[in-house]
KESE-975879 format. One record per residue (C-alpha): z, y, x; residue in three letters. Coordinates in steps of 0.2 Angstrom, whole numbers. Example, Ala and Ser with C-alpha at 12.3 -4.5 7.8 and 13.67 -1.06 7.14 Angstrom:
BEGIN
+-------+-------+-------+------+
:    zz :    yy :    xx : rest :
+-------+-------+-------+------+
:    39 :   -22 :    62 :  ALA :
:    36 :    -5 :    68 :  SER :
+-------+-------+-------+------+
//
This chain:
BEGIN
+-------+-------+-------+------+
:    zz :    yy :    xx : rest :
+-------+-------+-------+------+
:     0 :     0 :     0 :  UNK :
:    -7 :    17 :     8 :  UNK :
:   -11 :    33 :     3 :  UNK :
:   -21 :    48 :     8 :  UNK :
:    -5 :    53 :    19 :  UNK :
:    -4 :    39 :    28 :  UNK :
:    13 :    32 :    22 :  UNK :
:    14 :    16 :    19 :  UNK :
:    29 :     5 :    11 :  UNK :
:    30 :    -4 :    29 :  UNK :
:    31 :    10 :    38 :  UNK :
:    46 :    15 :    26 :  UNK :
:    54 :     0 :    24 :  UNK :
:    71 :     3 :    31 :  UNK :
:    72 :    13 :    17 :  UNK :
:    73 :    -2 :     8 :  UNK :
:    87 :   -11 :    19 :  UNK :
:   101 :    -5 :     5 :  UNK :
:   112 :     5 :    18 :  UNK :
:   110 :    19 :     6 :  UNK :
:   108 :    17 :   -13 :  UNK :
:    89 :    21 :   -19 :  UNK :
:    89 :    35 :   -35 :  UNK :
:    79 :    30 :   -49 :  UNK :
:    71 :    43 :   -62 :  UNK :
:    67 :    36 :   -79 :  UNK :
:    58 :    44 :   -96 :  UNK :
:    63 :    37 :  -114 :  UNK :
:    50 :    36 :  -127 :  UNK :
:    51 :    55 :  -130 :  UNK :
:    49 :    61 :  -113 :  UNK :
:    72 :    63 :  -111 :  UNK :
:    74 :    60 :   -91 :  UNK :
:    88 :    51 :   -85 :  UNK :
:    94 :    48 :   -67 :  UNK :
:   105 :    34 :   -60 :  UNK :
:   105 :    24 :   -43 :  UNK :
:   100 :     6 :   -41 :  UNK :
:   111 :    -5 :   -34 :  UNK :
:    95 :   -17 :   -23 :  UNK :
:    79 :    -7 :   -20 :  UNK :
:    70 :   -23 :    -8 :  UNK :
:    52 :   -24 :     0 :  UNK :
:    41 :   -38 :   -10 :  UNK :
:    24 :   -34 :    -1 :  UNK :
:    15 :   -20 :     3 :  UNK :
:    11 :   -13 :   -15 :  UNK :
:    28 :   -19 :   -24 :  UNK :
:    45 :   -17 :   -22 :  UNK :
:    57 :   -25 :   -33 :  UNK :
:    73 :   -16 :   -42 :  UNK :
:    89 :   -26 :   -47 :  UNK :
:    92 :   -28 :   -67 :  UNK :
:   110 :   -29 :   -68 :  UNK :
:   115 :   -20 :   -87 :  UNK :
:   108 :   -16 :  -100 :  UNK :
:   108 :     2 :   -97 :  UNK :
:    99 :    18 :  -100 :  UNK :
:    87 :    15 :   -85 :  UNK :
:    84 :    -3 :   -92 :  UNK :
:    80 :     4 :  -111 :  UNK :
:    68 :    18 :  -103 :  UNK :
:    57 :     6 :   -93 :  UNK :
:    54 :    -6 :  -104 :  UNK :
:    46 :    10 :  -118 :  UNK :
:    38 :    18 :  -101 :  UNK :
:    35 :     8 :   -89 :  UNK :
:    33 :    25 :   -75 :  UNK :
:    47 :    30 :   -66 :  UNK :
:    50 :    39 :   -48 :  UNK :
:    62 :    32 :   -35 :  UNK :
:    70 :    42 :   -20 :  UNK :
:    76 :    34 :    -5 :  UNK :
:    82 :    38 :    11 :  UNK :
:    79 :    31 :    29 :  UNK :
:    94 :    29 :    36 :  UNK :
:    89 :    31 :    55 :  UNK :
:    80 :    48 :    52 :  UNK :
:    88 :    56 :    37 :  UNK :
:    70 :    58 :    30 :  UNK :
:    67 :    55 :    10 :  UNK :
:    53 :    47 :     3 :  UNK :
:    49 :    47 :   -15 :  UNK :
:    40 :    32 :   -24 :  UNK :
:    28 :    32 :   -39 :  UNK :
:    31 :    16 :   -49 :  UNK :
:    25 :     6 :   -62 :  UNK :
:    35 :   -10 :   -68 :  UNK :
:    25 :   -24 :   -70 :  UNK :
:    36 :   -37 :   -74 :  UNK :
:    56 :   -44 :   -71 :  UNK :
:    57 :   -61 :   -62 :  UNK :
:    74 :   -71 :   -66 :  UNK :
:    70 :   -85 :   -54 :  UNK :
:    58 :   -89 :   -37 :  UNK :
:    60 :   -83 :   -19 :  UNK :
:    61 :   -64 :   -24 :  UNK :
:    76 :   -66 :   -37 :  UNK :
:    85 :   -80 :   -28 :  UNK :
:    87 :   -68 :   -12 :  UNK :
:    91 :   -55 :   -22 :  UNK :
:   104 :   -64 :   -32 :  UNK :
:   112 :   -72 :   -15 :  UNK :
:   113 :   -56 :    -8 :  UNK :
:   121 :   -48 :   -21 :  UNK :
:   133 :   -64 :   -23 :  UNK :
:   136 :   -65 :    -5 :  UNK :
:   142 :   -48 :    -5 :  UNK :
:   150 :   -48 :   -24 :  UNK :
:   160 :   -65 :   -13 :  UNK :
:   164 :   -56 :     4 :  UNK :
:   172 :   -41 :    -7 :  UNK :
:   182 :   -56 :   -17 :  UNK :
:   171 :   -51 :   -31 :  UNK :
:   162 :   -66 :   -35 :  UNK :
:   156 :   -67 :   -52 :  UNK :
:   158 :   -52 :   -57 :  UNK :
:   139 :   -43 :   -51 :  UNK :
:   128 :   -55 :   -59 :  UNK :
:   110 :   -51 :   -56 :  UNK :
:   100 :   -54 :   -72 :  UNK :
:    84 :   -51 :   -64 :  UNK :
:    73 :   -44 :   -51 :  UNK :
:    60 :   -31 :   -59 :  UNK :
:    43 :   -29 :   -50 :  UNK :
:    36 :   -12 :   -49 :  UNK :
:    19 :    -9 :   -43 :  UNK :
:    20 :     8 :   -29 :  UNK :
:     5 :    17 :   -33 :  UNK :
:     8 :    33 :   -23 :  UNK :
:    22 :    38 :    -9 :  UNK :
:    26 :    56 :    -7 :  UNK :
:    37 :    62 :     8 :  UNK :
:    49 :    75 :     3 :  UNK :
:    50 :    91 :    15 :  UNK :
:    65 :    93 :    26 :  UNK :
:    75 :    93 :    43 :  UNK :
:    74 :    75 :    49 :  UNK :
:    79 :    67 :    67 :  UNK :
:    70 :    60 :    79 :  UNK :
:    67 :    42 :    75 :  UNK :
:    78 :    30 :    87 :  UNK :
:    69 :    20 :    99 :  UNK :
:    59 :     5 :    98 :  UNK :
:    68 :   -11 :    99 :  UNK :
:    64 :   -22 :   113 :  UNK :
:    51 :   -37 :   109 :  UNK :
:    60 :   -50 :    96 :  UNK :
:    43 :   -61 :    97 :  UNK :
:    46 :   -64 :   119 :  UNK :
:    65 :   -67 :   113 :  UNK :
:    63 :   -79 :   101 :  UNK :
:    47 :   -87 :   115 :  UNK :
:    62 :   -90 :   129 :  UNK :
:    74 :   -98 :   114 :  UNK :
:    59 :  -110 :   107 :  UNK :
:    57 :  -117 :   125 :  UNK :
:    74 :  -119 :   130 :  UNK :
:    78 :  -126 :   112 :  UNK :
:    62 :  -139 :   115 :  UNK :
:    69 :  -145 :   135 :  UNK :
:    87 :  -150 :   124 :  UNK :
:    92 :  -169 :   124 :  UNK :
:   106 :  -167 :   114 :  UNK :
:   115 :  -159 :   103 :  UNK :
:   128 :  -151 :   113 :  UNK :
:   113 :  -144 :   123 :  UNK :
:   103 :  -138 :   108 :  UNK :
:   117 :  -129 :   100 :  UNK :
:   123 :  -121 :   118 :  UNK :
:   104 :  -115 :   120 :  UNK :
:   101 :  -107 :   103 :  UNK :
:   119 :   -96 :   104 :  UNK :
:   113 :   -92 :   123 :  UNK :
:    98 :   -87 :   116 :  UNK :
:   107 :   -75 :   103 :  UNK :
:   119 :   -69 :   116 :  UNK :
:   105 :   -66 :   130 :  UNK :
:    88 :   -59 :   124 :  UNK :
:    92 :   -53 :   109 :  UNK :
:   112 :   -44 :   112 :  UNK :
:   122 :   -53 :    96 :  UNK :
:   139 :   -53 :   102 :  UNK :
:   145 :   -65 :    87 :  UNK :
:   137 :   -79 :    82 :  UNK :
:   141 :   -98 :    76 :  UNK :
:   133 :  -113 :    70 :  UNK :
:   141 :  -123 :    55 :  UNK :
:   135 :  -141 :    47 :  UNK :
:   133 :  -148 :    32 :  UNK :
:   144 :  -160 :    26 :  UNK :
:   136 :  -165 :     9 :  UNK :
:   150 :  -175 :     1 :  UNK :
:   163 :  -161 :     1 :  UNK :
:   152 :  -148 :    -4 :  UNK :
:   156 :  -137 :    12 :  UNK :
:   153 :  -132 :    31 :  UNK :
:   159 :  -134 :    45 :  UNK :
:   159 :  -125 :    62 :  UNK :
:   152 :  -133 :    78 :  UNK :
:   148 :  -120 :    90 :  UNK :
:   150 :  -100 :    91 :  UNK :
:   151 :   -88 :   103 :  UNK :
:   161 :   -72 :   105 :  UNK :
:   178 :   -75 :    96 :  UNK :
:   195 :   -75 :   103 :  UNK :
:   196 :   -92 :    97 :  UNK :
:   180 :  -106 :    94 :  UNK :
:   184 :  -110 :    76 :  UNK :
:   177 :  -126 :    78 :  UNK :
:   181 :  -136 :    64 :  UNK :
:   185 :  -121 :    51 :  UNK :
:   178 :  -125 :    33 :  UNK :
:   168 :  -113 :    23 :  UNK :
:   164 :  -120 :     5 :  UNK :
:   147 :  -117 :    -3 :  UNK :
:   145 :  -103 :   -14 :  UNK :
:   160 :   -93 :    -3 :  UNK :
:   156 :   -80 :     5 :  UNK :
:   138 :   -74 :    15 :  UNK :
:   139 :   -93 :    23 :  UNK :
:   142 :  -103 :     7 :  UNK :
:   130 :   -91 :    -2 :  UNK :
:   115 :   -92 :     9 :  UNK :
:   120 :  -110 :    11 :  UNK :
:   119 :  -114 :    -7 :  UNK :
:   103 :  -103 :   -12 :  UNK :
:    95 :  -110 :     4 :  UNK :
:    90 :   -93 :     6 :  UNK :
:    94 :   -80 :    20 :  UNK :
:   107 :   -66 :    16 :  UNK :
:   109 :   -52 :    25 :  UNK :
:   123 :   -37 :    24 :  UNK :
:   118 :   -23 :    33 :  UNK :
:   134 :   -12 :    30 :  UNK :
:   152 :   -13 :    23 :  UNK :
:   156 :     0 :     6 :  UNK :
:   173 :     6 :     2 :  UNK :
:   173 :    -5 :   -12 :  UNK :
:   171 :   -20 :    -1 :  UNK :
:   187 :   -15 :     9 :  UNK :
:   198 :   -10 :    -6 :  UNK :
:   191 :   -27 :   -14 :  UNK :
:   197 :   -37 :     4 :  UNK :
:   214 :   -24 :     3 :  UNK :
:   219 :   -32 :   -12 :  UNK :
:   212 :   -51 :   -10 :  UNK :
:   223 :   -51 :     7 :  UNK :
:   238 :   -45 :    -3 :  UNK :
:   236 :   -60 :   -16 :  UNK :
:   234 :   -72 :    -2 :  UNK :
:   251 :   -67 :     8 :  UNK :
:   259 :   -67 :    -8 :  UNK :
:   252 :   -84 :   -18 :  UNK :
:   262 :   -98 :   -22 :  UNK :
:   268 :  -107 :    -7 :  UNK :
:   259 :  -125 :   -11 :  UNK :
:   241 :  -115 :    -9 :  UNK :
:   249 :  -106 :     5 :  UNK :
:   254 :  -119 :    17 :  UNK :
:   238 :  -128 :    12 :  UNK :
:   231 :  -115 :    21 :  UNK :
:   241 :  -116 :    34 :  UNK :
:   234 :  -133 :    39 :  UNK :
:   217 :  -128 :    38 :  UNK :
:   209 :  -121 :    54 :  UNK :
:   207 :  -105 :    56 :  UNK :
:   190 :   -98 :    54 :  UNK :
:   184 :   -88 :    67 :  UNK :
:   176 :   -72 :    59 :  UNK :
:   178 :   -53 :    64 :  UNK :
:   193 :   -46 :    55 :  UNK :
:   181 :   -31 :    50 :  UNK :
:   162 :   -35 :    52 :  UNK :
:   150 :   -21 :    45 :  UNK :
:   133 :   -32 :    47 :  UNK :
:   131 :   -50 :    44 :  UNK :
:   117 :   -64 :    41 :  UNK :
:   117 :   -78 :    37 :  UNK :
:   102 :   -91 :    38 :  UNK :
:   102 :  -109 :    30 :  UNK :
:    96 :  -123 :    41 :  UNK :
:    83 :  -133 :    30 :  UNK :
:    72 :  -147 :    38 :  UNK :
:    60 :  -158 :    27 :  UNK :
:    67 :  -150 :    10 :  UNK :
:    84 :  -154 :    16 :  UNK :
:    99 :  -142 :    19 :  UNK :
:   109 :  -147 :    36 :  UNK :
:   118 :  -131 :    41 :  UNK :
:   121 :  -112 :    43 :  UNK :
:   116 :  -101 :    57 :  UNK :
:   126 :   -84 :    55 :  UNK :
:   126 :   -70 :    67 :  UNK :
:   140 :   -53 :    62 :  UNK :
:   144 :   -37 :    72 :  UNK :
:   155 :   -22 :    71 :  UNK :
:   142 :   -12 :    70 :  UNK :
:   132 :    -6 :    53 :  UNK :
:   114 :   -10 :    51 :  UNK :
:   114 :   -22 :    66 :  UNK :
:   102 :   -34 :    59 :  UNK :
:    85 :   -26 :    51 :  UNK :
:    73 :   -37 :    43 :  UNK :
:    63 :   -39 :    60 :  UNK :
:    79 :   -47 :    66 :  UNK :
:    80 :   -57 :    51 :  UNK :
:    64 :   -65 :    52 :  UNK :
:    66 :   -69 :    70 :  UNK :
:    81 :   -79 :    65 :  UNK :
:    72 :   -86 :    51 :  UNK :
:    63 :   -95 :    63 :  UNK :
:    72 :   -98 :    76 :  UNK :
:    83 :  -108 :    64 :  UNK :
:    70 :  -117 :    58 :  UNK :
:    66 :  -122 :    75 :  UNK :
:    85 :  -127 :    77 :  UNK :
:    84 :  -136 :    60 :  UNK :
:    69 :  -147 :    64 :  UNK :
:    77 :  -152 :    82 :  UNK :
:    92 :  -156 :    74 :  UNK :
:    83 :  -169 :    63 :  UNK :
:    74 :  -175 :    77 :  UNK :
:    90 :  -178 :    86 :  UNK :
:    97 :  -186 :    72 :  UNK :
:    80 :  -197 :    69 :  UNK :
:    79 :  -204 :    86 :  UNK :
:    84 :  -221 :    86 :  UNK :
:   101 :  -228 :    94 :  UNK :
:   103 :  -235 :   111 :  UNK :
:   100 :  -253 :   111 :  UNK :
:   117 :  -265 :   116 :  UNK :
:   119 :  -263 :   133 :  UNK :
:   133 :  -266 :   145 :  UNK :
:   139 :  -250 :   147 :  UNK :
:   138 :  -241 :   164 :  UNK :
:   150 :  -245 :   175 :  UNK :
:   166 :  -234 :   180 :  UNK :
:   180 :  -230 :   192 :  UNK :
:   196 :  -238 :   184 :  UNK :
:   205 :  -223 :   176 :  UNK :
:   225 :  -222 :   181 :  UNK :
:   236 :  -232 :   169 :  UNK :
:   242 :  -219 :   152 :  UNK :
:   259 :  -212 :   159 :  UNK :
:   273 :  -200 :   152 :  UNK :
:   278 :  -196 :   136 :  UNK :
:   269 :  -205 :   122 :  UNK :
:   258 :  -194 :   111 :  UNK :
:   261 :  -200 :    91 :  UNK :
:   247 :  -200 :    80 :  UNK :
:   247 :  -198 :    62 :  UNK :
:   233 :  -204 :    51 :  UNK :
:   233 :  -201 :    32 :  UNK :
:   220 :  -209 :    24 :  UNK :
:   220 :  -197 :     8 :  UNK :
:   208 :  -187 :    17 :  UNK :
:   209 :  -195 :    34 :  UNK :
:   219 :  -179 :    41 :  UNK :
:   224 :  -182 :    60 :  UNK :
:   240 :  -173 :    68 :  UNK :
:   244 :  -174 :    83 :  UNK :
:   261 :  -174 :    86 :  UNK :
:   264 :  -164 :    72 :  UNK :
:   249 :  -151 :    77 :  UNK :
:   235 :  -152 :    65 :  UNK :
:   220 :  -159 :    72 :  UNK :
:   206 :  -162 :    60 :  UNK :
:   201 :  -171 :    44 :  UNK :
:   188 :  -179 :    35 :  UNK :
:   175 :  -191 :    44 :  UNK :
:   180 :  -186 :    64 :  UNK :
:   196 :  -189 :    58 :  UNK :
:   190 :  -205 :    52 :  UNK :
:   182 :  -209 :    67 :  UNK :
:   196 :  -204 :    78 :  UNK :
:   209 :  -215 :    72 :  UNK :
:   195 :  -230 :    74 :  UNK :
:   194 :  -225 :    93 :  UNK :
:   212 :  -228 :    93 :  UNK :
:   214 :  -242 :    84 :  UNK :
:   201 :  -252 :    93 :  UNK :
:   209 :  -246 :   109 :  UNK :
:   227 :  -249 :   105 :  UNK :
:   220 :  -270 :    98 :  UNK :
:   211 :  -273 :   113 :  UNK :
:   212 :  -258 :   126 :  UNK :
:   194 :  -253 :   125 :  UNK :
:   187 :  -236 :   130 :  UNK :
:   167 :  -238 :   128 :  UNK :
:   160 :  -237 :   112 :  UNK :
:   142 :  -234 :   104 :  UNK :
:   135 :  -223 :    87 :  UNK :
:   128 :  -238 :    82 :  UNK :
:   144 :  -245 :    79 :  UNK :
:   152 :  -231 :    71 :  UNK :
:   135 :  -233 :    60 :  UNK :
:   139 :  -249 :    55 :  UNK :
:   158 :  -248 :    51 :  UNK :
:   159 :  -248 :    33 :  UNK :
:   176 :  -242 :    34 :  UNK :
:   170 :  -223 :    38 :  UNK :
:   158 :  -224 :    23 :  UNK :
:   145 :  -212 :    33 :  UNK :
:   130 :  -208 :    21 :  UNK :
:   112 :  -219 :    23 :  UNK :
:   104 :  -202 :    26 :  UNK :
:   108 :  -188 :    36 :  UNK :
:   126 :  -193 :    42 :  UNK :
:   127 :  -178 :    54 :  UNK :
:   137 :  -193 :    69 :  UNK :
:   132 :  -182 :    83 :  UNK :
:   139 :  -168 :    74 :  UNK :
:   155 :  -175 :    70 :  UNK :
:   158 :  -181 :    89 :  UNK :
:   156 :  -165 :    94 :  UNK :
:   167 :  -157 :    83 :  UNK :
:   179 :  -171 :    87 :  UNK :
:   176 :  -168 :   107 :  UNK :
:   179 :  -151 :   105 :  UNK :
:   194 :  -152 :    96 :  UNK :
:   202 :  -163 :   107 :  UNK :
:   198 :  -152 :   121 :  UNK :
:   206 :  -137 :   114 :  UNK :
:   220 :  -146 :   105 :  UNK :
:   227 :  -161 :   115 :  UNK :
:   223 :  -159 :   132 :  UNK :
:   228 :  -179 :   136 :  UNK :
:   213 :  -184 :   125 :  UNK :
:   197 :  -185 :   127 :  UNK :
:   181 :  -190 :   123 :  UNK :
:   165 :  -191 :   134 :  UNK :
:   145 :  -195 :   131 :  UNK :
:   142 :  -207 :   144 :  UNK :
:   123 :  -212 :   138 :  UNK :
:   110 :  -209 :   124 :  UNK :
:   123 :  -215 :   109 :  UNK :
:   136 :  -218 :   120 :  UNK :
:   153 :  -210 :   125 :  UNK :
:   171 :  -217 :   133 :  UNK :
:   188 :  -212 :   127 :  UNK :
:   202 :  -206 :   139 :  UNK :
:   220 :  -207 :   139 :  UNK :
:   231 :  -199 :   150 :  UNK :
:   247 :  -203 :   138 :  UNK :
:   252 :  -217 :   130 :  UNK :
:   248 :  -216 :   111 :  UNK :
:   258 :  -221 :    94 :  UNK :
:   246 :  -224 :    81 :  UNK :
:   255 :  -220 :    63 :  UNK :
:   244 :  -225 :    49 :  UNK :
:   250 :  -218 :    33 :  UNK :
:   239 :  -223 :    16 :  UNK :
+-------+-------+-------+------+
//
């Protein structure tokens, strides 16, 4: 969409990042004006943008008598204004264009502790058929950012020399941290039985996070997770804090059963205060297996370029991940030979298994839950019976007992959640890949297995 003065809604489109509301202009049947701001003014393509339908309002009532309306927004980096001739075409309440919209609009309605209550209704079309640039004292537009298409080059081929999983994840946070200058980022997986996520990898925090649990539908995470669909947050309102305010105040002063549920949960690793945030599901073959999310202090850190490059970068990661989880399990082999670790000494570490949800502690330190823990307590009682330390995937694989799913079962995920765990919670365990499918457990102390069901 051009017109005789060049402008076109490309070269305007941060205008349309939502950093500052759009102002909409409206006739009724009898030619009465009205004026209110929109709440998602987004790029759809280069002659349409799309407006969010939330109420029933004035502005609704108008445009669906007279379909023309004006719309005013602003570009955030230079303080220029633009003003858009529109002409609705039409109001989409499902496909790409609404579903974005809506996970948008949830993931921030969520991150405020608003969920449910902004409810997009649909996404209205407008046809631009002219763009006007409104005279006034702009600044200088900001400098050009560096090449994102080089960046995401150098990420696809480290990500394609990757053998394993440990690798890949290191190489695609690298890749964030590196070329492209995300301070914060993190990696979470899928686990389809529970309905939620879990952290494997980040960068940036005072502590990892591994292990912390987000559910779907919560927050940017669950949100982009559960729409499939990337959400992206480019700044942080007044309502969002006051709405955080007063969550935090129910939290600290709930019922105490919720509250020391909590307090066995891991904590999650997230900034205290992030003003930009994205979120992009990991989908390979039709099938959801993760998160990637990226966050910063800053406002507006992640523009639509930046989205995009992410986009694929994850779909990159997505389709490695699969790859990795394809590949086919070493055959049974001896495994290789090793130095005769030193005899267990000292004080024995006690181990509590409950097998309501397979939680692990460790000496009364939470550990971790679910299928690692699972798989865990297996190590150890394998160990304990017979004193062996070599173990394979395709056994865990074949153990009805951890009841892993036919399809997708995310093992080398779970190991590495499990590895790291250990190697930030109990020092005296730990487990290491000795081979394709393979890996040895160490103990430096005694353990006490305590099975509870």
């Amino acid at each position: 969409m051009t017109n005789p003065h060049g402008l076109s809604l490309q070269a305007i489109r941060p205008c349309l990042e939502g950093a500052i509301p759009a102002i909409m202009a409206t006739c009724d049947a009898d030619g009465t004006p009205n004026v209110a701001y929109i709440s998602q003014a987004v790029y759809v393509d280069e002659a349409h943008v799309a407006l969010s339908f939330q109420f029933f309002n004035k502005t609704r009532q108008n445009i669906l008598c007279n379909p023309r309306a004006a719309l005013l927004v602003l570009d955030p980096r230079t303080a220029a204004f633009y003003r858009l001739h529109l002409y609705y075409e039409r109001t989409e309440d499902h496909g790409p264009v609404f579903e974005s919209m809506r996970a948008q609009l949830a993931g921030i309605a969520s991150h405020a502790g608003m969920a449910g209550v902004f409810e997009l209704k649909g996404s209205d079309i407008h046809r631009v058929e002219r763009i006007e640039a409104v005279s006034g004292d702009t600044l200088p537009p900001p400098p050009q950012s560096p090449g994102l298409l080089h960046a995401l080059r150098l990420g696809s081929e480290r990500m394609s020399r990757c053998m394993g999983l440990d690798d890949l994840l290191a190489c695609t946070l690298a890749t964030l941290r590196d070329p492209l200058d995300i301070a914060h980022a993190m990696v979470l997986m899928l686990d389809a039985t529970a309905e939620q996520l879990y952290t494997v990898a980040s960068h940036g925090y005072a502590t990892s996070g591994v292990g912390s649990e987000i559910r779907l539908g919560q927050g940017v995470i669950g949100v982009a997770a559960q729409e499939r669909t990337p959400v992206r947050i480019s700044h942080v309102t007044n309502a969002a804090r006051y709405s955080h305010a007063i969550r935090h105040s129910l939290d600290t002063h709930g019922d105490a059963g919720a509250a020391m549920q909590r307090g066995l949960d891991i904590p999650y690793p997230g900034l205290p205060e992030p003003h930009s945030q994205i979120a992009v599901p990991l989908v390979s073959a039709g099938r959801l297996l993760g998160v990637l999310f990226a966050e910063s202090p800053e406002d507006m850190r992640f523009g639509f370029e930046e989205e995009d490059l992410l986009v694929a970068l994850a779909g990159h990661l997505a389709a490695a991940i699969d790859l990795l989880q394809a590949a086919p399990d070493a055959p049974a082999e001896p495994p290789p030979a090793a130095a005769q670790p030193p005899a267990p000494h000292g004080a024995a570490l006690r181990v509590r298994h409950f097998a309501a949800n397979d939680s692990v502690f460790i000496n009364d330190d939470y550990l971790i839950k679910g299928v690692a823990g699972a798989i865990f307590c297996k190590l150890l009682r394998d160990h304990l019976a017979s004193g062996r330390v070599d173990f394979s995937n395709r056994e865990l694989r074949l153990d009805p007992a951890l009841k892993l799913p036919d399809v997708a079962d995310n093992l080398e995920a779970r190991l590495l959640l499990l590895q790291r765990r250990l190697l930030e919670n109990s020092p005296h365990i730990r487990i290491e890949k000795t081979g394709r499918g393979r890996f040895r457990l160490h103990l430096q102390r005694p353990v006490v297995l305590d099975a509870t069901r």
